[in-house]
Z-matrix of the N, CA and C atoms (Angstrom, degrees):
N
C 1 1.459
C 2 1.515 1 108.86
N 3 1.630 2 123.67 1 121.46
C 4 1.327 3 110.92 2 -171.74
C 5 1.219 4 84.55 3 -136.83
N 6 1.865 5 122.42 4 145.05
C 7 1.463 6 123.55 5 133.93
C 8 2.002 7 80.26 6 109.71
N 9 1.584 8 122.05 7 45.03
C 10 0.790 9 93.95 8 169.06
C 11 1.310 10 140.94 9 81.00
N 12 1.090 11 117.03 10 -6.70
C 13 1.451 12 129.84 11 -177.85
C 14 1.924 13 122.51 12 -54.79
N 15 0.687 14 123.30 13 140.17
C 16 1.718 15 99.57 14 161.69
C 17 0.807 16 123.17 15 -108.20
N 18 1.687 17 124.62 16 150.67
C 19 1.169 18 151.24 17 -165.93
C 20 2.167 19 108.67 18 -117.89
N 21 0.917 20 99.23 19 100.05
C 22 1.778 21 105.08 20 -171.13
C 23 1.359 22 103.44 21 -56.27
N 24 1.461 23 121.90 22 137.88
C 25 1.447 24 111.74 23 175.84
C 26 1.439 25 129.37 24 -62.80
N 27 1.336 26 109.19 25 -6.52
C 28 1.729 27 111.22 26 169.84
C 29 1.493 28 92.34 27 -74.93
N 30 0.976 29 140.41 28 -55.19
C 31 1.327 30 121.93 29 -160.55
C 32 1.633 31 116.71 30 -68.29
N 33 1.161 32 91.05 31 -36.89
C 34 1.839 33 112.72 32 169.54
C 35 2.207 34 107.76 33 -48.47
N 36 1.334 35 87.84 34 -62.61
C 37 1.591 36 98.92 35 -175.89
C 38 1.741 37 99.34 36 -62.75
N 39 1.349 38 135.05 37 -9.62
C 40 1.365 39 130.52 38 172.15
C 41 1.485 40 117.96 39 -92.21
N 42 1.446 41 94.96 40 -35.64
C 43 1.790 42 99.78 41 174.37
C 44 1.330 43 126.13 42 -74.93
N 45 1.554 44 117.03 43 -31.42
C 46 1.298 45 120.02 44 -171.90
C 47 1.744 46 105.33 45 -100.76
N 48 1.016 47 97.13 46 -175.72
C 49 1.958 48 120.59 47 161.95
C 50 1.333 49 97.35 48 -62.29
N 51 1.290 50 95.79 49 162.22
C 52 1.314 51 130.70 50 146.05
C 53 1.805 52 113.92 51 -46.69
N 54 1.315 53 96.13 52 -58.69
C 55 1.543 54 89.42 53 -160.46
C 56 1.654 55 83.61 54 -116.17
N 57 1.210 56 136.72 55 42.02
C 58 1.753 57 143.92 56 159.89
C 59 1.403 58 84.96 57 -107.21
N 60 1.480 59 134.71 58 -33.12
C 61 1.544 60 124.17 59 -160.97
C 62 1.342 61 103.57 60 -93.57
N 63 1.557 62 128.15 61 -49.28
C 64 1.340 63 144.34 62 149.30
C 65 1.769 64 107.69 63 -10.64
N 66 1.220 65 122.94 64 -64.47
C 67 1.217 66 151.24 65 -158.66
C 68 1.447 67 106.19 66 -78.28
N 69 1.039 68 109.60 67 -85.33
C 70 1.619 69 130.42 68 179.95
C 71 1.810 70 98.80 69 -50.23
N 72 0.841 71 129.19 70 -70.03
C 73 1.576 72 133.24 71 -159.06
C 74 1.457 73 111.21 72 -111.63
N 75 1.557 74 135.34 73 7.69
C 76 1.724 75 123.15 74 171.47
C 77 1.899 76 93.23 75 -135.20
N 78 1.724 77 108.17 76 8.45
C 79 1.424 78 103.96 77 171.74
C 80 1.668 79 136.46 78 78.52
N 81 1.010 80 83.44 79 10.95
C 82 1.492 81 124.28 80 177.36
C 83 1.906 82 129.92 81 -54.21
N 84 0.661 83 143.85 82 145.73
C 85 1.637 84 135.48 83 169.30
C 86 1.210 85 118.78 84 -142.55
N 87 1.421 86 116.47 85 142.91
C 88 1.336 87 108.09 86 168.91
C 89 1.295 88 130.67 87 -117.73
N 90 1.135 89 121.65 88 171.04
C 91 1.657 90 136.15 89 -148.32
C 92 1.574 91 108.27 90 -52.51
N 93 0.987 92 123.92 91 106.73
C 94 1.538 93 127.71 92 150.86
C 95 1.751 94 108.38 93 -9.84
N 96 1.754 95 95.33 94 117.92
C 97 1.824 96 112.05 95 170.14
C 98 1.242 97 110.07 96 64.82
N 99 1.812 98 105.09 97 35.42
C 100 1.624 99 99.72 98 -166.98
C 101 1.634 100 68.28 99 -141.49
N 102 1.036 101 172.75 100 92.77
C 103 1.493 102 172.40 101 160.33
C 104 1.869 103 123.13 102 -165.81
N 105 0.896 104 105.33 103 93.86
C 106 1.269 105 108.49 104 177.57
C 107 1.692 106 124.74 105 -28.58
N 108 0.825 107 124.78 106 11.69
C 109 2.014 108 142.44 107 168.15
C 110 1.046 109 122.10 108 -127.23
N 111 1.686 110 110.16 109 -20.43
C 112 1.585 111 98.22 110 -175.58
C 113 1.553 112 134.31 111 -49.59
N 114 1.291 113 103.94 112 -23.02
C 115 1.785 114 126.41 113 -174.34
C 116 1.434 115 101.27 114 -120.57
N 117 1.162 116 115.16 115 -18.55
C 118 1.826 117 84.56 116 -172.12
C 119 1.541 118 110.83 117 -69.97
N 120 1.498 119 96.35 118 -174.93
C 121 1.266 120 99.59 119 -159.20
C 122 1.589 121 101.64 120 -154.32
N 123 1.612 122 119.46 121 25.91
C 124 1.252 123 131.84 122 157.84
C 125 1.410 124 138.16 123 -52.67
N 126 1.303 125 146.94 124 140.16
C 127 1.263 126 106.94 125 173.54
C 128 1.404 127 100.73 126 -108.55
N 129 1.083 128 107.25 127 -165.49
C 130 1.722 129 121.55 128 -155.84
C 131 1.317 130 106.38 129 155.81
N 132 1.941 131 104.57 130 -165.93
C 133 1.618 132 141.57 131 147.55
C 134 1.243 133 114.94 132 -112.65
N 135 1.471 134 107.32 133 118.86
C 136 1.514 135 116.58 134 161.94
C 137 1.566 136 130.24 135 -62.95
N 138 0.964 137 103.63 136 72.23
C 139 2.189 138 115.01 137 -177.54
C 140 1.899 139 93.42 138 -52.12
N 141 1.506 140 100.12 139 143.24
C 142 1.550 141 111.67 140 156.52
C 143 1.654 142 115.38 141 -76.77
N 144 1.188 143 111.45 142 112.03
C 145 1.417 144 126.67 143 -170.13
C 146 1.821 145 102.07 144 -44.65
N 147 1.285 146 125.64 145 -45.99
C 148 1.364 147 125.40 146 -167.12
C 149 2.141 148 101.29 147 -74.45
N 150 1.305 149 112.12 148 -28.24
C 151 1.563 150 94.16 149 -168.62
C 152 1.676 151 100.11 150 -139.53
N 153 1.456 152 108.15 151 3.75
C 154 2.050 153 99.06 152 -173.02
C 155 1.364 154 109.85 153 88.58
N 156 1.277 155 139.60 154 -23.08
C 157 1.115 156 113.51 155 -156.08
C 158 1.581 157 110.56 156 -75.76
N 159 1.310 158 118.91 157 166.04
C 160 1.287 159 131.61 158 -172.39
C 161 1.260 160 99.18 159 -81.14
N 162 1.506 161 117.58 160 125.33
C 163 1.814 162 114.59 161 166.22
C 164 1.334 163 109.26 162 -135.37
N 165 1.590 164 142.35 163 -29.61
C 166 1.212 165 128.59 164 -176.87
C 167 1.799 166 101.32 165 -137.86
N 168 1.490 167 96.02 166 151.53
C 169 1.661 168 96.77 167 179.17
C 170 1.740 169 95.22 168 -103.45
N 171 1.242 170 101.68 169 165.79
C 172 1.734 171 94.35 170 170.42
C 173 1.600 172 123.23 171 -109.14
N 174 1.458 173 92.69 172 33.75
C 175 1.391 174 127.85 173 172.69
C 176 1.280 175 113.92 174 -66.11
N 177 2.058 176 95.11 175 -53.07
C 178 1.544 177 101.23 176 -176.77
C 179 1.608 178 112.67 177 -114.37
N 180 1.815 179 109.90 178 47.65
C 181 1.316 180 106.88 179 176.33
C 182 1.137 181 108.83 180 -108.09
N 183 1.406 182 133.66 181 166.36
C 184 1.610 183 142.62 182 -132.98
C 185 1.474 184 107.36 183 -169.36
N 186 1.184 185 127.17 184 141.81
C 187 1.444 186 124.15 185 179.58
C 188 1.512 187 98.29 186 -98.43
N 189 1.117 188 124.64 187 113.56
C 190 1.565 189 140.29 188 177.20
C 191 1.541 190 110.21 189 -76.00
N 192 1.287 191 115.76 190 -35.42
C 193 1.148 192 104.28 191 -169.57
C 194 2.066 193 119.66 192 102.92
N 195 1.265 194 91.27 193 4.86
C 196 1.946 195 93.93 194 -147.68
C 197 1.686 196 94.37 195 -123.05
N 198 1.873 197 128.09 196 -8.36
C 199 0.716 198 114.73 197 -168.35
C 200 1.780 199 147.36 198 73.66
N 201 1.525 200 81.43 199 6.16
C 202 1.973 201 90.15 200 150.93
C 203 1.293 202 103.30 201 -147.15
N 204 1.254 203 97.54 202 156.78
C 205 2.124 204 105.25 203 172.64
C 206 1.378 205 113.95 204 -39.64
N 207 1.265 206 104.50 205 129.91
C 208 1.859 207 102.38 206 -174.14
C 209 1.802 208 95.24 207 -140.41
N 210 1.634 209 93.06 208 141.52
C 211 1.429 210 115.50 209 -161.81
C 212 1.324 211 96.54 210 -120.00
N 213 1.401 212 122.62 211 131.67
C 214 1.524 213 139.81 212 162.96
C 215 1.565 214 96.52 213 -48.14
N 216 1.694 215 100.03 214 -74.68
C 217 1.840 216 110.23 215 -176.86
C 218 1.289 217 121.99 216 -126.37
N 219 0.847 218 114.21 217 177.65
C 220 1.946 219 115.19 218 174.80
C 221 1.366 220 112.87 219 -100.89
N 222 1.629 221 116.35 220 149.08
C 223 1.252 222 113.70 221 -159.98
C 224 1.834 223 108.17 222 -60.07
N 225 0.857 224 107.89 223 -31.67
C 226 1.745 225 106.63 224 178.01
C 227 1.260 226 102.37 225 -141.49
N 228 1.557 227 119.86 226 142.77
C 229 1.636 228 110.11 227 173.49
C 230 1.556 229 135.21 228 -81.35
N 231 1.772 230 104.82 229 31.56
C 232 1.135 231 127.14 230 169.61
C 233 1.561 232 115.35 231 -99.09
N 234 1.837 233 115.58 232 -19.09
C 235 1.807 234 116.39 233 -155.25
C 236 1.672 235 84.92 234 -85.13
N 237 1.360 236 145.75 235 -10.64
C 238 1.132 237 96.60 236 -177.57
C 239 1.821 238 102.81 237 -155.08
N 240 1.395 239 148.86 238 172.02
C 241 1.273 240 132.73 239 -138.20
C 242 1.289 241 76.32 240 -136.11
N 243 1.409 242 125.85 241 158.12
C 244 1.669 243 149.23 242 156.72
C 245 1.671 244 111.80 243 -95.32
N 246 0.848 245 114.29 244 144.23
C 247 1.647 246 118.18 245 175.88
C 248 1.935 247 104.34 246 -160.22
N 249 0.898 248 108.39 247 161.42
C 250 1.598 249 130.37 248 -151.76
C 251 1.572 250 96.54 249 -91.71
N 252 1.457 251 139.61 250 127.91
C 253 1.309 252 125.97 251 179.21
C 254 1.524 253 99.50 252 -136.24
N 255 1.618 254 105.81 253 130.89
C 256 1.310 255 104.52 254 -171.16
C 257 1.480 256 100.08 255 -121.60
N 258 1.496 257 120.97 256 -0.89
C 259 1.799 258 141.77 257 176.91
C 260 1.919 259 98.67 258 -44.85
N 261 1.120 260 101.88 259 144.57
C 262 1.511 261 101.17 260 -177.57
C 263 0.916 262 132.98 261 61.11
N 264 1.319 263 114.77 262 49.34
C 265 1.746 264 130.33 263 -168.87
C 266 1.754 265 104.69 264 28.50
N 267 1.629 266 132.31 265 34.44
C 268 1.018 267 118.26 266 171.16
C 269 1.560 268 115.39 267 -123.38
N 270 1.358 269 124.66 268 -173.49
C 271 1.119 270 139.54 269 163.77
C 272 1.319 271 117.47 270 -113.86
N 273 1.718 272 113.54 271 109.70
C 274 1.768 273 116.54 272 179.86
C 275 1.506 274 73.65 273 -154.23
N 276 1.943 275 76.01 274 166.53
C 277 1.360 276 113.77 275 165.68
C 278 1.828 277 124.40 276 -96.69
N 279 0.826 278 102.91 277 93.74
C 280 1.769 279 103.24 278 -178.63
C 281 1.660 280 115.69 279 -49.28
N 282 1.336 281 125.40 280 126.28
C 283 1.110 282 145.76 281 158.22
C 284 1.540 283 111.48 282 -56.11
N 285 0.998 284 133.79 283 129.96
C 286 2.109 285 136.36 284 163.45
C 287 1.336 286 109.63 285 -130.10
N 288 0.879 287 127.32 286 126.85
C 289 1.081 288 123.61 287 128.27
C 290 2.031 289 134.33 288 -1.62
N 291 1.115 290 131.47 289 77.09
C 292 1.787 291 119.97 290 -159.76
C 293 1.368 292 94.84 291 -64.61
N 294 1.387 293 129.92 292 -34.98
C 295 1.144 294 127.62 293 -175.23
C 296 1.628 295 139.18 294 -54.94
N 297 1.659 296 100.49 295 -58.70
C 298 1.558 297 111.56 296 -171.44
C 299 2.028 298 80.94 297 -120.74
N 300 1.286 299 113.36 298 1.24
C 301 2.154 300 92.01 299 -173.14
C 302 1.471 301 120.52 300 68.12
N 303 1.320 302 114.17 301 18.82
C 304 1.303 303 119.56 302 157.09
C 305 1.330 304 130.05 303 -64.72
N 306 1.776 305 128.57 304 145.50
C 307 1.476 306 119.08 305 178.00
C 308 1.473 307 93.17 306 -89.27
N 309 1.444 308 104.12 307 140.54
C 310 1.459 309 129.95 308 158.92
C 311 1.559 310 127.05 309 -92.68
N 312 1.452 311 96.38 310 -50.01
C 313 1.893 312 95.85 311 178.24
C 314 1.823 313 92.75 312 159.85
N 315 1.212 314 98.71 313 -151.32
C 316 1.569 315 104.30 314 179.60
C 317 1.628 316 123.14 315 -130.46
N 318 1.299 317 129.67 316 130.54
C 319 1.195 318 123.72 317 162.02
C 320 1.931 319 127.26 318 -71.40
N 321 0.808 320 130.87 319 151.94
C 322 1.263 321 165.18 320 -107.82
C 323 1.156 322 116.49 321 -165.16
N 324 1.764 323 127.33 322 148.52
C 325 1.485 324 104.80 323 -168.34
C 326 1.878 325 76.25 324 -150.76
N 327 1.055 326 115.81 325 38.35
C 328 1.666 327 127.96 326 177.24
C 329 1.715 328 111.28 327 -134.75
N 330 1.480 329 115.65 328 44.65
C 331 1.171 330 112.10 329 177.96
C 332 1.554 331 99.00 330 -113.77
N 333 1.616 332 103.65 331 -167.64
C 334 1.488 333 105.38 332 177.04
C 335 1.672 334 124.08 333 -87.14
N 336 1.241 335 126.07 334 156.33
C 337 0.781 336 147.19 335 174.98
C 338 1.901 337 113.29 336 -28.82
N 339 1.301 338 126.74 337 132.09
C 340 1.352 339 135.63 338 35.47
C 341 1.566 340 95.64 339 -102.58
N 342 1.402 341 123.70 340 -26.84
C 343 1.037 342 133.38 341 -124.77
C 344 1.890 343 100.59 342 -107.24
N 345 1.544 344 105.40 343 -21.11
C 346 1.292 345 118.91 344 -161.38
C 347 1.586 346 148.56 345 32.94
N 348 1.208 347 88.93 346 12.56
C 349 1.672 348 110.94 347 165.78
C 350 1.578 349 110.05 348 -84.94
N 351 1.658 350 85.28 349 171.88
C 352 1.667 351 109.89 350 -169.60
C 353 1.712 352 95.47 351 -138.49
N 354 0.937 353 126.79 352 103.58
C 355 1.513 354 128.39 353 179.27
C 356 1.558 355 72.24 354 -91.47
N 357 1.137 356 123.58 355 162.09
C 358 1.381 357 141.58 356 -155.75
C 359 1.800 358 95.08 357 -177.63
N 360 1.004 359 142.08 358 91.09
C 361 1.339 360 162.97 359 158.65
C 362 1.305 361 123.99 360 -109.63
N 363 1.620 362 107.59 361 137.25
C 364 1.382 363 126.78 362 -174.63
C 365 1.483 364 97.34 363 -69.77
N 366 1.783 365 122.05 364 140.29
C 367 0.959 366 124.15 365 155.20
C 368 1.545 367 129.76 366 -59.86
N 369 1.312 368 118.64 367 -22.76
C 370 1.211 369 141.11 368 -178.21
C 371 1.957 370 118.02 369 -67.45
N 372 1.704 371 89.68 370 -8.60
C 373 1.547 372 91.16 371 -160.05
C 374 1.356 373 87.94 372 -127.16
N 375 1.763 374 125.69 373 3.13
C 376 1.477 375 110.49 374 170.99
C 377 1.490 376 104.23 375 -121.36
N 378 1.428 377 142.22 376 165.76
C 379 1.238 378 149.79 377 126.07
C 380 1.763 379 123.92 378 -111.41
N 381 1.438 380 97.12 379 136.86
C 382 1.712 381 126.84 380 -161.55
C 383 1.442 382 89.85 381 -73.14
N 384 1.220 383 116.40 382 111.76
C 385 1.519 384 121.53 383 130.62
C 386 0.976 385 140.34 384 -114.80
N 387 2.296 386 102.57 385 123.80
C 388 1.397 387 105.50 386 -146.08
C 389 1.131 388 90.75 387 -100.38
């Protein structure tokens, strides 16, 4: 899916999981060291599981320590949108998808160097293509 397109959530709720649909589209996350990326150590492009688009290389992935795939940066500073999250009596920045408006996870401003972010993303909402 490129350029924006939409994808109807019936078709969405047929393509994904249970808890990829949970995740991706009702905002959802899942449990720390329970995500199929948190440890690997493949390289590739990280595609958004709901539409393909390209969002992280594993160029700039990092072991955080926190139990999901965590990204210095995003593959281009067009693959994915920031928005303000005040859900859970907290203060973060929400990760989307720019493409299809999917939740990804949250960025972070306690990562490593140059860039000092923590893209912090559900494994559930990316697939590796190596």
């Amino acid at each position: 899916m490129k350029g924006k397109e939409r994808i109807s959530e019936e078709k969405l709720k047929k393509k994904l999981s249970q808890e990829q649909f949970q995740i991706l589209r009702q905002k959802g996350t899942e449990l720390p060291f329970t995500g199929k990326y948190w440890n690997t150590k493949e390289k590739g492009i990280y595609n958004c599981a709901a539409c393909g688009a390209e969002l992280f290389s594993s160029d700039k992935k990092f072991d955080s320590g926190t139990g999901w795939p965590s990204f210095t940066e995003v593959k281009n500073s067009s693959s994915v949108k920031l928005h303000q999250d005040e859900s859970m009596g907290m203060q973060r920045i929400e990760v989307t998808c720019a493409n299809c408006g999917s939740h990804l996870g949250h960025v972070f401003d306690d990562g490593p160097g140059p860039t000092k972010k923590r893209y912090c993303i559900n494994s559930a909402c990316l697939n590796l293509k190596k």
